[in-house]
Structures are given as C-alpha cells and as structure tokens.
C-alpha positions as CSV (number, residue, x, y, z in Angstrom):
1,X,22.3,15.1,2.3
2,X,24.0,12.0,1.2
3,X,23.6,12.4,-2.7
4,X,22.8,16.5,-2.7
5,X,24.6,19.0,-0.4
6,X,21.6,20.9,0.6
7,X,23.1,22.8,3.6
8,X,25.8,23.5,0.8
9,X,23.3,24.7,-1.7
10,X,21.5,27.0,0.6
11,X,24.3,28.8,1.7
12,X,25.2,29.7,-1.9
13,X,24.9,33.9,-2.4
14,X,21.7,35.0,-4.2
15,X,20.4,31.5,-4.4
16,X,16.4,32.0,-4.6
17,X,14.2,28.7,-3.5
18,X,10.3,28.5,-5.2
19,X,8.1,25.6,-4.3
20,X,6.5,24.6,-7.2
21,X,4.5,22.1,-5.1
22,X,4.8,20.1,-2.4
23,X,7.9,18.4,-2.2
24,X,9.2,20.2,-5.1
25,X,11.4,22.9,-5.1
26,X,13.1,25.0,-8.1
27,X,16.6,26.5,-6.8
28,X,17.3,29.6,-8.7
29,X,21.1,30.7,-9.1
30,X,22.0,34.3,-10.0
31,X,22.9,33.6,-13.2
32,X,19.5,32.6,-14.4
33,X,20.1,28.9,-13.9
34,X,18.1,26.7,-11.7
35,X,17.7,23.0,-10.8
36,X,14.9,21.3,-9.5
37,X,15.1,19.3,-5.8
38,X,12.4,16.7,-5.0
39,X,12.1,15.9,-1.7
40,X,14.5,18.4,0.0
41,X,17.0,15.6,-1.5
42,X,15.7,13.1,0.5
43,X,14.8,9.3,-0.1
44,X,12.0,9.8,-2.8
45,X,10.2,7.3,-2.2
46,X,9.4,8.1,1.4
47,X,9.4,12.1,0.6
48,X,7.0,12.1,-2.2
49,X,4.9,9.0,-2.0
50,X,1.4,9.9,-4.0
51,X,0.6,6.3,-4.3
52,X,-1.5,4.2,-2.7
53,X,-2.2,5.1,1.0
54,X,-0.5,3.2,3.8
55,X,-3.8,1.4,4.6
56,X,-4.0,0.2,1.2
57,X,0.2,-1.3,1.1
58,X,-0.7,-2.9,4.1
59,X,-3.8,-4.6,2.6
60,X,-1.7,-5.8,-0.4
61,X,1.0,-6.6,1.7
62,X,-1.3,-8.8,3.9
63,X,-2.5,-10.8,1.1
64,X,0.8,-11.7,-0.3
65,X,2.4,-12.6,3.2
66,X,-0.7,-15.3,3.6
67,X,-0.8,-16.3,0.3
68,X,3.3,-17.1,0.7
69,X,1.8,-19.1,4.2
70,X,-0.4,-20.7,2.2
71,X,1.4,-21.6,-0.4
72,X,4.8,-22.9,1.8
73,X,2.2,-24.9,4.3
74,X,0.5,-27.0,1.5
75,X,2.1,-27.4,-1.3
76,X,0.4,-30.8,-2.8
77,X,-2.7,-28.1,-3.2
78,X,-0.9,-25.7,-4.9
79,X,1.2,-27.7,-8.3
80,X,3.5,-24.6,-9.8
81,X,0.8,-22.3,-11.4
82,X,-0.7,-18.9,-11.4
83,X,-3.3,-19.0,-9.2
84,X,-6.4,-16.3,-7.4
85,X,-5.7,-15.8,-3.7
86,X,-8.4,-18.2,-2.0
87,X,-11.4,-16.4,-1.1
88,X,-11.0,-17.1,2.7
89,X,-7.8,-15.7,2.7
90,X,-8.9,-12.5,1.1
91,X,-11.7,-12.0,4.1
92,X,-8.9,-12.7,6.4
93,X,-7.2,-9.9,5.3
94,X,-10.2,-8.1,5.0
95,X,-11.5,-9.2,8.4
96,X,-7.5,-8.5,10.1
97,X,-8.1,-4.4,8.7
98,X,-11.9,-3.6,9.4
99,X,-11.0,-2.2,13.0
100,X,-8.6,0.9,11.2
101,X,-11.9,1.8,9.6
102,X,-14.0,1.3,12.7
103,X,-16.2,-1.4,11.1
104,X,-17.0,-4.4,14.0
105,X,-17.5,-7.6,11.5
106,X,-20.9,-9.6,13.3
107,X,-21.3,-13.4,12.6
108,X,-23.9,-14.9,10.4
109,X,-26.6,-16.4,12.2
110,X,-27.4,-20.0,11.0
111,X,-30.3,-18.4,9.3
112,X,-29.0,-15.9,7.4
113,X,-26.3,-18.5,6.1
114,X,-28.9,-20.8,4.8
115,X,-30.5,-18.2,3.6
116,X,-27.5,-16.8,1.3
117,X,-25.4,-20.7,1.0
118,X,-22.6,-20.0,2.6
119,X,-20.8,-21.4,5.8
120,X,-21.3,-19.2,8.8
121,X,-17.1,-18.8,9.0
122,X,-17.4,-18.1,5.7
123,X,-16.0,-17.3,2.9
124,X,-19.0,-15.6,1.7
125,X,-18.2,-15.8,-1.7
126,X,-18.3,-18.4,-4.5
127,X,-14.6,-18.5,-5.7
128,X,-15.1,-17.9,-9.1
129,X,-16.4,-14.3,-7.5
130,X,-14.6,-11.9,-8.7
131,X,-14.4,-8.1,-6.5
C-alpha cells in the first residue's frame, strides 16, 4: 500500500471490484470510471510473475554464479571475450538440480565410457555440442 491506497480505495461508496484474471482487478467507480490494479498493488514482479518457473531462475542463476567462479579463479584461461559456459560446468549445474526432479544421476562404468569416448566424471559432451 506504499504506491496505491488500497484500503483507501476499497472503502470508497459504490466502488465495484471485477477480476479480470488472476492478479488483475478492474475497480469500478459510480460514475462509470474504473482503473485497473495488478497485483492488489503489490510488488509486480513477485505478484504476477508468469515467467520462467523458479526451478528454471535457479538453473540460470546457477550457471552464471559458476561461470563468475570460473571466470574470477582462472583468468589466464579466459582473455576478455564472449565465451559458451564449459560443458562441465553446465552438468554441474545440471547434476546440483536433478534431486528437485527426483532423478538419481548413476556413474558411467568404464565400459560404457569407452564405449561412448568420454571420461567417466564427464563431461559427456563434445564442447562444440550444442543443447
């Protein structure tokens, strides 16, 4: 209520409130005029986030917090340049989230390694792979 008086606005007389959808309400004065209130007044960004799901932030979020380790720890591998987050940082990330979706990652037996060329810790993908 920092920004919009809601308490204010709801005790006006003959005020009529219609959700137009979730999050979104029309306030309807007696004389015909209205105004439209997102998120109760409320931060909007927390009130009506339809964006990526949290999961998803937090994958994003992941990857750029160990690419920023990355590139603060060695930084005679990285000259100034645009680069592709290493591929065994993005299965770190990937391997840090697969318990929210109840996945248990197994290890490669030497085998199966050989079989498909890569390292048993991985990564398991060429870096010119692209997702």
């Amino acid at each position: 209520d920092n920004e919009i008086d809601m308490a204010g606005l709801a005790k006006v007389d003959g005020v009529q409130v219609k959700e137009i959808k979730p999050q979104v309400h029309e306030w309807t004065f007696d004389d015909g005029e209205s105004i439209i209130v997102l998120s109760e007044g409320r931060l909007l960004n927390l009130g009506n986030a339809t964006g990526h799901p949290s999961f998803v932030m937090s994958n994003s979020f992941t990857n750029q917090v160990l690419a920023q380790i990355e590139l603060f720890t060695k930084p005679e591998q990285y000259p100034v340049d645009v680069y592709t987050l290493p591929k065994h940082l993005d299965e770190e990330v990937a391997r840090l989230h697969l318990g929210k979706l109840g996945v248990k990652l197994t290890r490669l037996t030497r085998q199966q390694a050989d079989y498909i060329g890569v390292p048993i810790e991985g990564p398991y993908k060429p870096e010119h792979y692209r997702y």
